[in-house]
TORMARLO-564101 format. One record per residue (C-alpha): residue in three letters; x, y, z. Coordinates in nm, 4 decimals. Layout:
 residuo       px       py       pz
     ALA        X        Y        Z
...
***
This chain:
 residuo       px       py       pz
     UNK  -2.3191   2.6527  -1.7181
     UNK  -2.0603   2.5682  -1.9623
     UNK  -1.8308   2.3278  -1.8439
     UNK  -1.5368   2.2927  -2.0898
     UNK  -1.3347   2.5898  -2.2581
     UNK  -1.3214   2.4125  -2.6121
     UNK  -1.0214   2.5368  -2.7293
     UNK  -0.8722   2.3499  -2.4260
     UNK  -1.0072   2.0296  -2.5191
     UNK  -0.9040   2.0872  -2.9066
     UNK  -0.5581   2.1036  -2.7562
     UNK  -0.6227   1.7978  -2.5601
     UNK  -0.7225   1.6445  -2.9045
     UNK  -0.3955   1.7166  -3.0483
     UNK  -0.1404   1.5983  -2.7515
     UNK  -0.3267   1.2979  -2.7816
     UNK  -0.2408   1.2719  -3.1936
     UNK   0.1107   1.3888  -3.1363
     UNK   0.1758   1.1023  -2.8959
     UNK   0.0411   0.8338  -3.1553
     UNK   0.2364   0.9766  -3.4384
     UNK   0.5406   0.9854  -3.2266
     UNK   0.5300   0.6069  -3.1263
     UNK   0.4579   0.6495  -2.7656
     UNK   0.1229   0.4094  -2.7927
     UNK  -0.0757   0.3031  -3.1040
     UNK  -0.4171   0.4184  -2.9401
     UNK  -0.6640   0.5882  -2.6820
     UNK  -0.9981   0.6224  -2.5685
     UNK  -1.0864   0.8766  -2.3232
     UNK  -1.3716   1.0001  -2.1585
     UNK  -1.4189   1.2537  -1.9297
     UNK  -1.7493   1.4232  -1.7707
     UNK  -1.8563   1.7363  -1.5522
     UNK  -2.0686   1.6956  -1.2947
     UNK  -2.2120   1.4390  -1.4504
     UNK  -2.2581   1.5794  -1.8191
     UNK  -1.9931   1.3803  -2.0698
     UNK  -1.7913   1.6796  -2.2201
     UNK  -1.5681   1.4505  -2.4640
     UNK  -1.5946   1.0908  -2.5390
     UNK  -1.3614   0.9999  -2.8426
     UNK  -1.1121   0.7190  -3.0017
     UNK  -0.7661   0.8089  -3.1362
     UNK  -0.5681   0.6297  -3.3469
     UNK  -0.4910   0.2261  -3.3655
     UNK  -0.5342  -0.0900  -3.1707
     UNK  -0.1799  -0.2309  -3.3500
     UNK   0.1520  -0.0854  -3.4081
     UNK   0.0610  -0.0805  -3.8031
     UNK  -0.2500   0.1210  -3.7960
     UNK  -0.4997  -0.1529  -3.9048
     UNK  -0.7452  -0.1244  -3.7212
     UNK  -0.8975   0.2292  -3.5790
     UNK  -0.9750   0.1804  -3.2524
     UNK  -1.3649   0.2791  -3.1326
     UNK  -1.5156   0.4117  -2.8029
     UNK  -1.6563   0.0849  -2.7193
     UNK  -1.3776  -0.0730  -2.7824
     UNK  -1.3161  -0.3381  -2.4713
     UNK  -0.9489  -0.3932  -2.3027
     UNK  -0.7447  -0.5624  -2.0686
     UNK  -0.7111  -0.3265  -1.7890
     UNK  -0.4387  -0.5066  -1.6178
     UNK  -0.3894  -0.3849  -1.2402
     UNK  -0.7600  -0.1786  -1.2784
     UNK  -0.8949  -0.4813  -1.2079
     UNK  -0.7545  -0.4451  -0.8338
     UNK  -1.0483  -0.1774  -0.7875
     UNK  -1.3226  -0.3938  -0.8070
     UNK  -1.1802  -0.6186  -0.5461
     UNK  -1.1313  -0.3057  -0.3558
     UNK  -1.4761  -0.1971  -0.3908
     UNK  -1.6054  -0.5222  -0.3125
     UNK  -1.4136  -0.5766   0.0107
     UNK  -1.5052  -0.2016   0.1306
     UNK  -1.8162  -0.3254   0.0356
     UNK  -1.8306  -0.6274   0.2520
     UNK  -1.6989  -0.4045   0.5476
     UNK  -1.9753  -0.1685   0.5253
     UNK  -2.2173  -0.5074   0.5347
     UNK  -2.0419  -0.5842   0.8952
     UNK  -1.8881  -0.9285   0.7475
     UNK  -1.5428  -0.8008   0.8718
     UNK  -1.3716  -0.4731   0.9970
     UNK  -1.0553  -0.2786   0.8599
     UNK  -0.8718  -0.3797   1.1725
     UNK  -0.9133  -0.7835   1.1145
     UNK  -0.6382  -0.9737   1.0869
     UNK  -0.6186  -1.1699   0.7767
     UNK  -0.5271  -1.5116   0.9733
     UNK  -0.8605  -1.4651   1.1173
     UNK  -1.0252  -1.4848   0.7670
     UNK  -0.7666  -1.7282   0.5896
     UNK  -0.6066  -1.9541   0.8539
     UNK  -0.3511  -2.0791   0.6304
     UNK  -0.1977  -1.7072   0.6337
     UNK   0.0175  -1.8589   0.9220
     UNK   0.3949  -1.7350   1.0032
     UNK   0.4830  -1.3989   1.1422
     UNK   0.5244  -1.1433   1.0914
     UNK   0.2428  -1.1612   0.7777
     UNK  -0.0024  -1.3090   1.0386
     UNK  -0.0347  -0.9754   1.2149
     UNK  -0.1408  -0.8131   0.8781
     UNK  -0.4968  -0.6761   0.8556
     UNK  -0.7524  -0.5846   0.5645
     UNK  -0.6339  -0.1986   0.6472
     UNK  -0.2718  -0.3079   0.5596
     UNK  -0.3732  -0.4972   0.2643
     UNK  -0.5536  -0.2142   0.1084
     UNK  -0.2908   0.0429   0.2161
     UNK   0.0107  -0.2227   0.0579
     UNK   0.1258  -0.2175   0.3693
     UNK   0.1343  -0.5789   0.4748
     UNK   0.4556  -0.6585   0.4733
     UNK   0.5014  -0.8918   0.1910
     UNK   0.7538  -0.8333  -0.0713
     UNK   0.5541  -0.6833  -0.4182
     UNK   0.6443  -0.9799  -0.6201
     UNK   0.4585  -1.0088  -0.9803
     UNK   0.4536  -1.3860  -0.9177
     UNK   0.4441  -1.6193  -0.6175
     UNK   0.6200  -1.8736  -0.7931
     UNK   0.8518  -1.8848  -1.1412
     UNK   0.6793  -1.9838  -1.4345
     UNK   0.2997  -2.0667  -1.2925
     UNK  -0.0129  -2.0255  -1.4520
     UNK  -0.1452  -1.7255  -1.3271
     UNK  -0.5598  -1.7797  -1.4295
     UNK  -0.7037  -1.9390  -1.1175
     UNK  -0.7815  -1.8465  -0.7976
     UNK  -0.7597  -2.1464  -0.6181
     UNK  -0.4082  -2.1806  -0.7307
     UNK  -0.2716  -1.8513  -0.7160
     UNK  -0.4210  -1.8160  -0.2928
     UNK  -0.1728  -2.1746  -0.2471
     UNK   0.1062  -2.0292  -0.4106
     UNK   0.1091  -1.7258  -0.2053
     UNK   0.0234  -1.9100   0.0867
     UNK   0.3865  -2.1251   0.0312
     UNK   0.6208  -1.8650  -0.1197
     UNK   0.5249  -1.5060   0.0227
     UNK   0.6706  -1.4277   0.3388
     UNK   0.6426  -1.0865   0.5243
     UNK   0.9972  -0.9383   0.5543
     UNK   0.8615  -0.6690   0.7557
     UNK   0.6130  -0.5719   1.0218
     UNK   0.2835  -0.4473   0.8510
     UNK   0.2414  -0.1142   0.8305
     UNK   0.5710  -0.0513   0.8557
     UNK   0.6668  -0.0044   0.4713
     UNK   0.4164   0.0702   0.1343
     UNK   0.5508  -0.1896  -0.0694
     UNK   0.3284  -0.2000  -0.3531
     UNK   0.1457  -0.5438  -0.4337
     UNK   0.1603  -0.6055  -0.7881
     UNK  -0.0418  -0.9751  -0.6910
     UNK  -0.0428  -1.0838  -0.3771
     UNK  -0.2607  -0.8350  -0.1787
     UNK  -0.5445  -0.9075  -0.4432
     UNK  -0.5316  -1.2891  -0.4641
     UNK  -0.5625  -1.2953  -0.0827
     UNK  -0.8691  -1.0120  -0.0784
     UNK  -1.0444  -1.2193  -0.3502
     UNK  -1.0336  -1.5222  -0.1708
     UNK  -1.1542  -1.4011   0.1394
     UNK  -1.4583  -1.2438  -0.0825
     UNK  -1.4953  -1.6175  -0.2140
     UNK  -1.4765  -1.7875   0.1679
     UNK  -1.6939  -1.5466   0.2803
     UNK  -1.9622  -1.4254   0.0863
     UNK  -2.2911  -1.6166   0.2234
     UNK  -2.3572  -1.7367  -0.1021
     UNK  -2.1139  -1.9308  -0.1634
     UNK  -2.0710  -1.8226  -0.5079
     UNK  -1.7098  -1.8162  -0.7130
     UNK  -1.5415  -1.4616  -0.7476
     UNK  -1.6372  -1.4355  -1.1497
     UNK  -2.0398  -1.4773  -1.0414
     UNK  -1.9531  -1.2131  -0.7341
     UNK  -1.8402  -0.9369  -0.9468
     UNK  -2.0905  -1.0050  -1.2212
     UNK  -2.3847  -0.9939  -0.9184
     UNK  -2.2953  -0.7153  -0.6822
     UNK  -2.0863  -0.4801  -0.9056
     UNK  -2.0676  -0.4564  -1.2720
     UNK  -2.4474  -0.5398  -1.3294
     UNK  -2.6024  -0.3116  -1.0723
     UNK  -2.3673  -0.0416  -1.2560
     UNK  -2.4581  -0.1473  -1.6443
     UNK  -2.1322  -0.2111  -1.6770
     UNK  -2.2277  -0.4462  -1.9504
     UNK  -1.9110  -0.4429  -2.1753
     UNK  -1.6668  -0.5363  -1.8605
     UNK  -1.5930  -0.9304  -1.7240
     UNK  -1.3422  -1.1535  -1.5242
     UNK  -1.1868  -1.2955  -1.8061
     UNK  -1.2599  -1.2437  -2.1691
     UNK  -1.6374  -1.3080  -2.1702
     UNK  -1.6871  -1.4662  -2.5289
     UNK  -1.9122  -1.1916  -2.6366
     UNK  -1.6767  -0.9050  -2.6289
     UNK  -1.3814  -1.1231  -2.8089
     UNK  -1.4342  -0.8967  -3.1146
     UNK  -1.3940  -0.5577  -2.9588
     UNK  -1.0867  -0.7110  -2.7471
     UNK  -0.8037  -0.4976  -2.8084
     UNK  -0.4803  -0.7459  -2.7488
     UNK  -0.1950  -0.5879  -2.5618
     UNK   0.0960  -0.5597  -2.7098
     UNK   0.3651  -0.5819  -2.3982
     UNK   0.5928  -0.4198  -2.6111
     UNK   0.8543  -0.5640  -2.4168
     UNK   0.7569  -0.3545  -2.0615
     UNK   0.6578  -0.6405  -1.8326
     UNK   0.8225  -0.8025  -1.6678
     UNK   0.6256  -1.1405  -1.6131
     UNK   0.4550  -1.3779  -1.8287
     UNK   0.0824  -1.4111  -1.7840
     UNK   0.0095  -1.7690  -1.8855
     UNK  -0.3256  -1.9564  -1.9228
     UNK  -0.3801  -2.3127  -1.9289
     UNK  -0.6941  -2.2773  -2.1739
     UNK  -0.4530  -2.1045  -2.4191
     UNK  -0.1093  -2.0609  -2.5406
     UNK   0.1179  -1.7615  -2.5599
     UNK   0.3303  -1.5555  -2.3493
     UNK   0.0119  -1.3346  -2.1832
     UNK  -0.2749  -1.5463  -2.3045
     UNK  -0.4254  -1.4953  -1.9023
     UNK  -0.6160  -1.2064  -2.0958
     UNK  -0.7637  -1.4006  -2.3997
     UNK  -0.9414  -1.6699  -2.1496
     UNK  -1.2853  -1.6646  -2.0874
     UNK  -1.1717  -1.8800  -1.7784
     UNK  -0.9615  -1.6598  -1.6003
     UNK  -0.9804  -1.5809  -1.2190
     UNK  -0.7348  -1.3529  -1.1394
     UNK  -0.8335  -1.0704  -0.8535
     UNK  -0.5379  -0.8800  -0.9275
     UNK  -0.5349  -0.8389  -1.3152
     UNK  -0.7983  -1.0092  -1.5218
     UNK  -1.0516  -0.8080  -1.5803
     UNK  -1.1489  -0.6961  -1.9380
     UNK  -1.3467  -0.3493  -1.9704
     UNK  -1.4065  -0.0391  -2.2124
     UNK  -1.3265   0.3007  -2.1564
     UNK  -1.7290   0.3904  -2.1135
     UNK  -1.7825   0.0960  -1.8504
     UNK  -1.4567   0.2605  -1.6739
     UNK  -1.6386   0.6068  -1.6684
     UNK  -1.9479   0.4735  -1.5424
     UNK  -1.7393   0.2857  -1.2420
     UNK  -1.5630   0.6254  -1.1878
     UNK  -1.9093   0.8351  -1.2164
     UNK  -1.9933   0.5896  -0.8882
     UNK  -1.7571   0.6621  -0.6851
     UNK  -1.7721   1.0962  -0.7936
     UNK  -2.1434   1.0400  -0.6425
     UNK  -2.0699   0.8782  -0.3829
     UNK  -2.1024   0.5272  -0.3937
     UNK  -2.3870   0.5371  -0.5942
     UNK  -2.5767   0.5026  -0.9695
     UNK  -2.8503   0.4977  -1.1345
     UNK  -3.0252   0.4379  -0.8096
     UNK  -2.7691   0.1659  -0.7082
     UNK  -2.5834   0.2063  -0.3608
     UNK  -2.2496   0.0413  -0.3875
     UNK  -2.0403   0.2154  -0.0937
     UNK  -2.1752   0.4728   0.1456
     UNK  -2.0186   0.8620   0.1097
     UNK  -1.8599   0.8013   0.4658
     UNK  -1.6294   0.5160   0.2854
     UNK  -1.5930   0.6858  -0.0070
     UNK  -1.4289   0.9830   0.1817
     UNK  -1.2163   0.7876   0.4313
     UNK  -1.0781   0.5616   0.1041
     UNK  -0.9794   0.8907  -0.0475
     UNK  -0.7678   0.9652   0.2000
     UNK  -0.3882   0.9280   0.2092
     UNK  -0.3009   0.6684   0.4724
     UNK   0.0997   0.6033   0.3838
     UNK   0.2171   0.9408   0.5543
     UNK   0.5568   0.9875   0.3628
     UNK   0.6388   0.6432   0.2795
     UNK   0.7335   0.5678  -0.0344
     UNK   0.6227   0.2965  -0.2921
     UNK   0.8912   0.0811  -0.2944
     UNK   0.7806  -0.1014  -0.6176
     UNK   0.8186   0.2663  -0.8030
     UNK   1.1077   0.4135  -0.6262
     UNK   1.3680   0.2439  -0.8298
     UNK   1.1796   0.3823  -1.1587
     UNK   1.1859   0.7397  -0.9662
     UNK   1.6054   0.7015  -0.9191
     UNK   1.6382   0.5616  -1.2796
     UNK   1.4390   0.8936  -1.4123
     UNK   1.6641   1.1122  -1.1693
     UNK   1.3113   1.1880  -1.0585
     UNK   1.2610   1.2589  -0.6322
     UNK   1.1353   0.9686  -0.4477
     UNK   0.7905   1.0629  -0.4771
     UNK   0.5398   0.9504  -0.1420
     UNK   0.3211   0.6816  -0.2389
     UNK   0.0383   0.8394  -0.1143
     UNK  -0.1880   0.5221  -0.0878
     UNK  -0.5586   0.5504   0.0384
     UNK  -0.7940   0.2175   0.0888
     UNK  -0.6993   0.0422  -0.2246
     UNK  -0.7207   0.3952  -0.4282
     UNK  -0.3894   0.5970  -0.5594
     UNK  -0.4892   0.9555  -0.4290
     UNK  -0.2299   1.2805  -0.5951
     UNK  -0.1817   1.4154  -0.2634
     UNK  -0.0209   1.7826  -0.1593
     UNK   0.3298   1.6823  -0.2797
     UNK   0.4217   1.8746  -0.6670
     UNK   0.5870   1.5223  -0.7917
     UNK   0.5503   1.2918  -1.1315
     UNK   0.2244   1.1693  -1.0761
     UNK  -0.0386   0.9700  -1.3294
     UNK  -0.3517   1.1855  -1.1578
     UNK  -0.1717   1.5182  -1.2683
     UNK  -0.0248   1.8019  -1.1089
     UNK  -0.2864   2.0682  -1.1464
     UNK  -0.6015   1.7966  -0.9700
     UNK  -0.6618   1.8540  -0.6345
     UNK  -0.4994   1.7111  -0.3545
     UNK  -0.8363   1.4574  -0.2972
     UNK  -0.8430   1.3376  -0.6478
     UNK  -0.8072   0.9113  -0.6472
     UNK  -0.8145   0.6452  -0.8937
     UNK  -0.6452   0.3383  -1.0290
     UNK  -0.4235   0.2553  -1.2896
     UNK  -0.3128  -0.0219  -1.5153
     UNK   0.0041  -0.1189  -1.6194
     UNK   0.1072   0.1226  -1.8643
     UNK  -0.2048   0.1471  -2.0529
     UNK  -0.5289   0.2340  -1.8268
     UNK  -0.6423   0.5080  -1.5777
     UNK  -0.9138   0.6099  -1.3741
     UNK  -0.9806   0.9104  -1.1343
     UNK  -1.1752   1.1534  -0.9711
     UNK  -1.1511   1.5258  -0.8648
     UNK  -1.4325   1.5280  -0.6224
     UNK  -1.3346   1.9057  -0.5694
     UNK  -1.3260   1.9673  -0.9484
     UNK  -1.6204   1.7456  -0.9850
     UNK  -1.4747   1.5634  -1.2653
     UNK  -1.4572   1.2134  -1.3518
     UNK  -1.1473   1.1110  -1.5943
     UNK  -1.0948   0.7097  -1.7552
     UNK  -0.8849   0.6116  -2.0818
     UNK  -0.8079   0.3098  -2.2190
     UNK  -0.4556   0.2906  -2.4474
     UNK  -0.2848   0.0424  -2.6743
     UNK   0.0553  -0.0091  -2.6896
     UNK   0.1799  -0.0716  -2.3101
     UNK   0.4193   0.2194  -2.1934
     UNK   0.7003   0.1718  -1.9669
     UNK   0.6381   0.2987  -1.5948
     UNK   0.7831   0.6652  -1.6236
     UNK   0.6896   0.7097  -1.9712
     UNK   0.3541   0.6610  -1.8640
     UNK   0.3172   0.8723  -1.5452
     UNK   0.4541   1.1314  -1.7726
     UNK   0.1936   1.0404  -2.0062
     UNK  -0.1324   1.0047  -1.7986
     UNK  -0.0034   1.3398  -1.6088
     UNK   0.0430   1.5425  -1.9190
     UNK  -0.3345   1.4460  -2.0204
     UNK  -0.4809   1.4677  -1.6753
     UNK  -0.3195   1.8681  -1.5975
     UNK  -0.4898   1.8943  -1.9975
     UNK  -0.8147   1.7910  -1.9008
     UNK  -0.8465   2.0017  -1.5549
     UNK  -0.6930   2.2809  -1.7251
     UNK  -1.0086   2.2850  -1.9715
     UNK  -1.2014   2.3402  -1.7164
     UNK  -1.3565   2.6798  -1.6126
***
């Protein structure tokens, strides 16, 4: 069967060129696949603003909030193991989560960002935001809940993922640090051999630095190095929430797991029952808080946030959305800020990551990501 009507994907091709020439990022890798089969794998355009250097398909990036997916996988993960249950409370796991009315928040509400908790980008000014140990304290002292979980979809920029990844960390009955988890139970039973917590020294050459380009709104420091967002030049860093490096192939791969149901390559990572019931939209008509500001600002509707266990799913709702407006309503992923997307149509059958350089403001790159997704499902016949 033919999966791709080619002059589709030629058009594809040339959104993707028009963007670059226009400014809108320096650079892209994409890959998408059928069922399986890879039907276009490719690089566009730069790494830098002045063209330097071409960018390549295994070309390895920060992937910013991405990252947020493996610690999703690895808690559904650990819930499918029986070490704890959607319904636990958090306080039950971490008893320094104290003080209500964020004690009464579970792992559901966590995934779901519906804890609570405000969706701050830092638990305190001007920290380091590279270590585990310290991020957990910080949110421990400075992040109260405001409301009563599961109540509002506030989305978690930080918080959320620092707490999941140290309850991975306390409880994993090998006692072994949340760099050595990931390695072990997800990216090398996947080959995901190009992705790491932290810059893994080997990759430093195909790292593509992000350029901010002004649209974020934190700093990202490191103690190991200096700079304004050196967090994603460390080989050090532990951050459960944003510091994972990866290329667009180890992305598909990841995304070609959960299209099969929780498995590859022979690997079982999640069972189809949890891959069904994550795919799910579990924030009724709640918005995201975090984006409805953006939405006003674009004189955009207040779009539903349409949140499913720790995946963005597109929903039924014809809104500005990254995962397009022409995927079906099941279709799930995760993004990263401004640069990075992942999804599957598990109706379509079709698995969908990219990898960009040059960060993109929040609208501009929902507009973006949609315009390329609605391409790519639009190829298909």
């Amino acid at each position: 069967m033919v999966a791709v009507w080619h002059q589709r994907i030629h058009r594809l091709k040339q959104v993707i060129e028009e963007d670059i020439a226009r400014g809108d990022y320096y650079g892209l890798v994409l890959k998408v696949g059928r069922g399986g089969e890879v039907v276009l794998e490719e690089a566009f355009g730069a790494a830098d603003a002045e063209g330097a250097r071409p960018l390549a398909t295994d070309d390895v990036f920060s992937i910013f909030s991405v990252t947020k997916a493996f610690t999703n996988i690895l808690i559904l993960k650990a819930i499918e193991e029986g070490r704890f249950a959607l319904t636990t409370r958090v306080s039950e796991l971490l008893p320094e989560f104290t003080g209500a009315p964020r004690d009464r928040a579970t792992i559901y509400h966590l995934l779901t960002h519906t804890a609570g908790m405000p969706g701050v980008w830092t638990p305190k000014p001007g920290m380091y935001l590279d270590r585990l140990d310290d991020l957990y304290q910080a949110v421990i002292e400075h992040v109260h809940g405001v409301v009563e979980p599961g109540s509002r979809c506030d989305y978690s920029p930080l918080v959320n993922h620092v707490l999941m990844g140290m309850i991975l960390v306390r409880h994993d009955p090998q006692g072994r640090d949340y760099r050595t988890l990931l390695h072990e139970d997800l990216f090398a039973p996947l080959g995901m051999d190009s992705t790491s917590m932290g810059l893994r020294p080997d990759l430093r050459d195909r790292h593509v630095k992000p350029d901010m380009r002004g649209t974020v709104p934190i700093k990202h420091l490191s103690r190991d190095l200096p700079g304004d967002h050196a967090l994603f030049e460390s080989p050090h860093t532990e951050s459960p929430h944003v510091g994972c490096a990866s290329s667009t192939g180890d992305l598909w791969r990841f995304a070609e797991m959960l299209r099969r149901g929780g498995e590859l390559g022979g690997v079982r990572i999640l069972s189809p029952t949890m891959i069904r019931l994550a795919r799910q939209v579990h924030t009724g008509d709640m918005p995201n808080e975090l984006y409805r500001a953006a939405h006003l600002r674009a004189g955009w509707e207040v779009a539903p946030a349409c949140m499913g266990l720790g995946f963005n799913v597109r929903g039924t709702r014809i809104v500005p959305h990254q995962l397009g407006t022409l995927t079906s309503p099941e279709t799930f992923g995760n993004y990263g800020a401004g640069s990075t997307l992942l999804w599957v149509d598990p109706e379509l059958d079709v698995s969908f990551a990219a990898c960009s350089a040059g960060v993109m403001t929040q609208t501009a790159n929902i507009m973006r990501f949609q315009k390329l997704s609605d391409l790519v499902v639009s190829a298909m016949i």
